[in-house]
C-alpha positions in Angstrom: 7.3 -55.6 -6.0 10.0 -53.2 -4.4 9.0 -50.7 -8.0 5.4 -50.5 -6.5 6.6 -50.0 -3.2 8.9 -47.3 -4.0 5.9 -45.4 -5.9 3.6 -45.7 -3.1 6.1 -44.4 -0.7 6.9 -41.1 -3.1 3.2 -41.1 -3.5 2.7 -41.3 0.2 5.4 -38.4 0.9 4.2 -36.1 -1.6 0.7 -36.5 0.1 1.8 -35.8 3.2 3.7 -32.4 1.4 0.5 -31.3 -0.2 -1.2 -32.3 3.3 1.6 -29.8 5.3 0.9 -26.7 2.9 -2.6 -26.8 3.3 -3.5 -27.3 7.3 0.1 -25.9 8.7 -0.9 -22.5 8.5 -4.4 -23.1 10.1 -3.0 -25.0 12.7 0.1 -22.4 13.1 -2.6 -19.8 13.6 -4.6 -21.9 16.2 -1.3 -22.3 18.2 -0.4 -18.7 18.3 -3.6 -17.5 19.0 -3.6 -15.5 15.7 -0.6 -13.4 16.9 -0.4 -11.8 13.4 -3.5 -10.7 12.7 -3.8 -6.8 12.1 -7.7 -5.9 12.4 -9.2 -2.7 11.4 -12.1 -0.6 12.2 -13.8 1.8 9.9 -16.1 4.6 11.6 -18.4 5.4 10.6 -20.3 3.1 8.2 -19.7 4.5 4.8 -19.3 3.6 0.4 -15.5 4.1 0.2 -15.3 1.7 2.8 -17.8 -1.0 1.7 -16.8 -0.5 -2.4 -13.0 -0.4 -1.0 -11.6 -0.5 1.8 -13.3 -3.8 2.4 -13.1 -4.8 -1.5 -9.4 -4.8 -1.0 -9.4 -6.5 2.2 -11.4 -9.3 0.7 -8.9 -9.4 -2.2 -6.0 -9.5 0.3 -7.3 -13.1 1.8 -7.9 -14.4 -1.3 -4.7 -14.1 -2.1 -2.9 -15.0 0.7 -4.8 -18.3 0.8 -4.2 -19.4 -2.3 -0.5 -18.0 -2.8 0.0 -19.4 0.5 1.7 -15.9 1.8 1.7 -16.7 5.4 5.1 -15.1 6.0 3.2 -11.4 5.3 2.2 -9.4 7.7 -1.8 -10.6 7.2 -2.3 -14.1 8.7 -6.4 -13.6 9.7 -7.4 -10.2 8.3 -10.7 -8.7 9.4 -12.8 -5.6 10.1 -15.5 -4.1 12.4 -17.7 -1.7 11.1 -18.9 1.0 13.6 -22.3 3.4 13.6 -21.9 6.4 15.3 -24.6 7.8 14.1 -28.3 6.9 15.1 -29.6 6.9 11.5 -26.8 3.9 11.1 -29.2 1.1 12.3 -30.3 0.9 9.1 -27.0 -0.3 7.9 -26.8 -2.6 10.8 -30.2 -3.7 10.1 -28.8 -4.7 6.6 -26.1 -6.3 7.2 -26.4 -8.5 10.6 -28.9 -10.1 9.6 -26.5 -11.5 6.6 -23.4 -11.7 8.9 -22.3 -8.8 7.3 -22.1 -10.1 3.7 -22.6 -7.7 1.1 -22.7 -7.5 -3.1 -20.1 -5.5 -4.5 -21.7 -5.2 -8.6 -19.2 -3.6 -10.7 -21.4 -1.7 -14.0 -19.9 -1.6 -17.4 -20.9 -1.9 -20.9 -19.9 -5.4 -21.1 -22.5 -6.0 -17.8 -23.0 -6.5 -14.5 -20.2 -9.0 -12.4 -21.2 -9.3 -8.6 -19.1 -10.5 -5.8 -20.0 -10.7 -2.3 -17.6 -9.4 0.4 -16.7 -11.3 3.2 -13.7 -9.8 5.0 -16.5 -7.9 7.7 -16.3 -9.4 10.6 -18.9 -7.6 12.5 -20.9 -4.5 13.3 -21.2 -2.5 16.4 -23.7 0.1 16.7 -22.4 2.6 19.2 -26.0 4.5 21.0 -27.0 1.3 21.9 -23.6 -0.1 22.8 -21.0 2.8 23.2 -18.7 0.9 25.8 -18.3 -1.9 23.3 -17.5 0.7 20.9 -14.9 2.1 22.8 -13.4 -1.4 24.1 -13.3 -3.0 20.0 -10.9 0.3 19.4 -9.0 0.4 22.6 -8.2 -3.5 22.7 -4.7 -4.3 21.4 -6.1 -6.0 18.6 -7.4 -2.8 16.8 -4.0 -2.0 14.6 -6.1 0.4 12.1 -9.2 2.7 12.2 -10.4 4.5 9.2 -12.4 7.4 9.1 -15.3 8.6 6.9 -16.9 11.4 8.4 -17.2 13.8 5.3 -15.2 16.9 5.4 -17.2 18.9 7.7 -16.7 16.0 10.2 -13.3 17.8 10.8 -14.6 20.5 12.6 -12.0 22.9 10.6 -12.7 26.8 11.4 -12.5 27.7 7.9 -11.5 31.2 8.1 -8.5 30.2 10.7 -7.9 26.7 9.5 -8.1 25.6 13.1 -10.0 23.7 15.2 -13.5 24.8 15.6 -14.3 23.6 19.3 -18.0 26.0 19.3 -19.8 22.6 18.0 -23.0 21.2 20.4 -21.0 18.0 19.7 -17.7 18.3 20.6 -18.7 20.7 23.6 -20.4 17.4 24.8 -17.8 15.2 24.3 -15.2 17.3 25.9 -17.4 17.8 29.0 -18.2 14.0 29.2 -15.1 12.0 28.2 -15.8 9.0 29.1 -19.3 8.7 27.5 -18.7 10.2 24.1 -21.3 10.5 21.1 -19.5 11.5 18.0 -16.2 10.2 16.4 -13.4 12.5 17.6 -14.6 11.6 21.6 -14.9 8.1 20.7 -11.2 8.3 19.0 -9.8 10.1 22.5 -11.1 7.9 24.7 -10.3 4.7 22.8 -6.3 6.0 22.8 -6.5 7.3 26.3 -7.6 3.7 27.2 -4.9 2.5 25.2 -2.2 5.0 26.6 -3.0 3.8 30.3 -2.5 0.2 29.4 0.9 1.0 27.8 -0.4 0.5 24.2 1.0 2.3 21.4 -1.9 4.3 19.4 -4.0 2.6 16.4 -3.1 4.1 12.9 -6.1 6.9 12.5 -6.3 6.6 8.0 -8.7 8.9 6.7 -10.3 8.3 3.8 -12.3 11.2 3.6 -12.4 13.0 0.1 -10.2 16.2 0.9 -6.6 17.1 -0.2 -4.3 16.0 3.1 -6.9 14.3 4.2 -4.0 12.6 6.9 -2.7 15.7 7.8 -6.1 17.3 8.5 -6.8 14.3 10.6 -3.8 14.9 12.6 -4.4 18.5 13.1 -8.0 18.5 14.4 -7.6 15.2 16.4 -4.5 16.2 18.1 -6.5 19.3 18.8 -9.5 18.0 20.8 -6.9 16.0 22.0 -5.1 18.8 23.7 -8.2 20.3 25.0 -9.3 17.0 26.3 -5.6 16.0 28.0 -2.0 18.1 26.9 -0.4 14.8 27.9 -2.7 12.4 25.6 -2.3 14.8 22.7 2.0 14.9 23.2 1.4 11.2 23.5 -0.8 10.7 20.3 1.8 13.4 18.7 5.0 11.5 18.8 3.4 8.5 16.9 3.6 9.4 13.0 0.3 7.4 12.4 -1.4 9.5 10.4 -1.4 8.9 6.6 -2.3 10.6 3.9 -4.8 8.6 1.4 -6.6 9.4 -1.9 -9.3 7.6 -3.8 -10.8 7.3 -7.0 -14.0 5.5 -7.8 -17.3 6.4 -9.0 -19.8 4.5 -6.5 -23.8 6.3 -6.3 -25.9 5.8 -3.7 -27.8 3.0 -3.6 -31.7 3.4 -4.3 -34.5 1.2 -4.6 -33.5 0.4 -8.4 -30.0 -1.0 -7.6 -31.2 -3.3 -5.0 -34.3 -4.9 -7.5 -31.7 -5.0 -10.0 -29.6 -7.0 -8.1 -32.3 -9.3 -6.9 -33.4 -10.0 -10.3 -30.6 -9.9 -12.1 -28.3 -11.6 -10.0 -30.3 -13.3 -7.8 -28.9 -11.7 -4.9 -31.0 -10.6 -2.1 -29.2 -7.5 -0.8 -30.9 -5.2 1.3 -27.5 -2.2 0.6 -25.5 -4.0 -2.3 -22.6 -1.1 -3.5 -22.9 -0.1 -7.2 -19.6 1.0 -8.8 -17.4 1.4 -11.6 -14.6 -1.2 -12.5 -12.2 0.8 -12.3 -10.4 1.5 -8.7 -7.4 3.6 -7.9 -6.5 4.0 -4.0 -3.2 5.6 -3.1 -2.2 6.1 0.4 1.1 7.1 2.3 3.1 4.4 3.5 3.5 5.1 7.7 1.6 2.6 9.6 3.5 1.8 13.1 1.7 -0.7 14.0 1.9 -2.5 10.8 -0.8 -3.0 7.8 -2.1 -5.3 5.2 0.1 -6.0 2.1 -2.8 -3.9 0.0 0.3 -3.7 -2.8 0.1 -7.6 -3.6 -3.8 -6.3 -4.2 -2.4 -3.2 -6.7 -3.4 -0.4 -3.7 -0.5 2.1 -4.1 1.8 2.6 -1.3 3.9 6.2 -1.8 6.0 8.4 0.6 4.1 11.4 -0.8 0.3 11.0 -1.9 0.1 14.5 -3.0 1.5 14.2 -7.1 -1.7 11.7 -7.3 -4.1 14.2 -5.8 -2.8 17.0 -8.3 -3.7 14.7 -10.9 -7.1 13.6 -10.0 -7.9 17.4 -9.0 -6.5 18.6 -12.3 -7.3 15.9 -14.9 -10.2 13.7 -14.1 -12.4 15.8 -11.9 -11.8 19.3 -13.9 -12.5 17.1 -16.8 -15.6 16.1 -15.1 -16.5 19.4 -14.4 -15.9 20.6 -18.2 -18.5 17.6 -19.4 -20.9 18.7 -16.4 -20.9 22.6 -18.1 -21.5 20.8 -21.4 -24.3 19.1 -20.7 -26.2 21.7 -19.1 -25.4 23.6 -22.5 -27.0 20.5 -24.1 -29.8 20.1 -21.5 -28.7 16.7 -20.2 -28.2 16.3 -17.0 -26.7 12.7 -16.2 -23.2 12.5 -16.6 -23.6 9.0 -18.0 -26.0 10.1 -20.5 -24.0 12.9 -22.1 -20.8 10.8 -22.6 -22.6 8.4 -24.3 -23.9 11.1 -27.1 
């Protein structure tokens, strides 16, 4: 009798245990009011971010769910996605109506292996919302924002290497501050937002494909800043939240093909599903002051000095690139794919 008892009391206490590990966190996270959480925002709507940013992101909760990693810095990770850009409604279109899932399909000769993202949150499309664009980046929530604006979304005078402030767009957004259209005027008035209401700036990461790509960020932005406010840009300048990032993955655009292909071959009904390679190599420069995701439990590469890792990609894979590119035209084939595999 006092055996059984003593094995359903141990049985009763290891419950309870396994009971504690699981719910705790939830409930700890109810209480606080998710004080933890670090949320980024990725403007505008781009590949890199769907095929990694958010890949990695996704990754991250997995892992801190089922390692149970509530001490790290992530406790509730999530993004926003914004549009900028009118044409983006067609990525809102695609995405709201799934609550922003998407199909990430990683192509190799062994196959197709699909997994759908979750770690979106939400999309805003700015010309039809801008003040909710503005408040999502200015509220103290926002940690992070990543940029994707292509390399001429700089506006670098390429002759000078300064600021090129001739632009329809930025001459708008200069003269109308408050009601900006286009990604540096939403940045400005975000942090000037944030500046007024004692709030330290978000970490600006771009993730644009050019060497520096943080350091050109903080050039041009600190800029517009100046020409905007001297005391916003001194204020932006003394925060050294600006790192430098590099990526490597081969991800097409997605056409008509990709998206019947994943419909019939995976039974996924994706109206923008992101085709890429396996592989997936993202480096970036370890100074976030407001703090970040753990992206090195998810084998993301945090450095001091992201610059070795361009040298190499510039030098080795895409000069190597370029050399099979020559070849083929020699040979009269014109896909990439198609000559390595002769």
């Amino acid at each position: 009798m006092k055996k059984a008892l003593r094995k359903k009391m141990v049985f009763t206490v290891l419950a309870w245990l396994v009971a504690g590990l699981i719910f705790f966190p939830i409930f700890w996270m109810l209480l606080t009011g998710f004080q933890t959480e670090v949320e980024a925002v990725a403007t505008p709507p781009s590949v890199f971010f769907r095929h990694t940013l958010e890949n990695y992101l996704a990754v991250q909760q997995r892992a801190d769910y089922f390692k149970f990693a509530w001490n790290s810095i992530v406790i509730l990770l999530g993004s926003t996605l914004l549009g900028l850009l009118k044409h983006d409604y067609r990525m809102r279109d695609a995405l709201l109506p799934h609550n922003c899932l998407y199909t990430v399909v990683e192509c190799s000769a062994a196959g197709e292996r699909a997994r759908v993202i979750g770690s979106l949150l939400n999309f805003l499309y700015a010309p039809q919302d801008p003040q909710a664009a503005i408040e999502k980046t200015a509220s103290p929530e926002c940690r992070i924002v990543s940029l994707t604006i292509t390399e001429g979304g700089y506006y670098v005078n390429q002759g000078a290497g300064e600021f090129d402030y001739s632009y329809p767009e930025i001459v708008h957004d200069l003269e109308h501050s408050h009601e900006p259209c286009y990604s540096f005027g939403y940045l400005a008035e975000a942090l000037n937002r944030r500046r007024q209401c004692g709030l330290p700036p978000f970490t600006i990461m771009s993730c644009d494909n050019l060497p520096q790509n943080g350091n050109v960020a903080k050039k041009m932005i600190l800029a517009f800043a100046e020409r905007r406010d001297p005391a916003l840009s001194r204020w932006l300048g003394e925060y050294r939240a600006f790192p430098n990032s590099m990526v490597d993955r081969i991800t097409p655009a997605t056409t008509e093909g990709h998206r019947v292909m994943v419909r019939e071959k995976l039974g996924i009904d994706d109206a923008w599903p992101v085709i890429t390679e396996p592989f997936k190599q993202w480096v970036i420069e370890d100074c976030f002051p407001n703090g970040r995701p753990p992206w090195e439990q998810v084998r993301a590469h945090m450095t001091s000095d992201v610059l070795p890792y361009e040298k190499i990609k510039i030098r080795l894979l895409n000069a190597s690139h370029q050399a099979i590119c020559h070849v083929g035209r020699l040979l009269g084939v014109k896909p990439r794919e198609s000559l390595t595999a002769i």
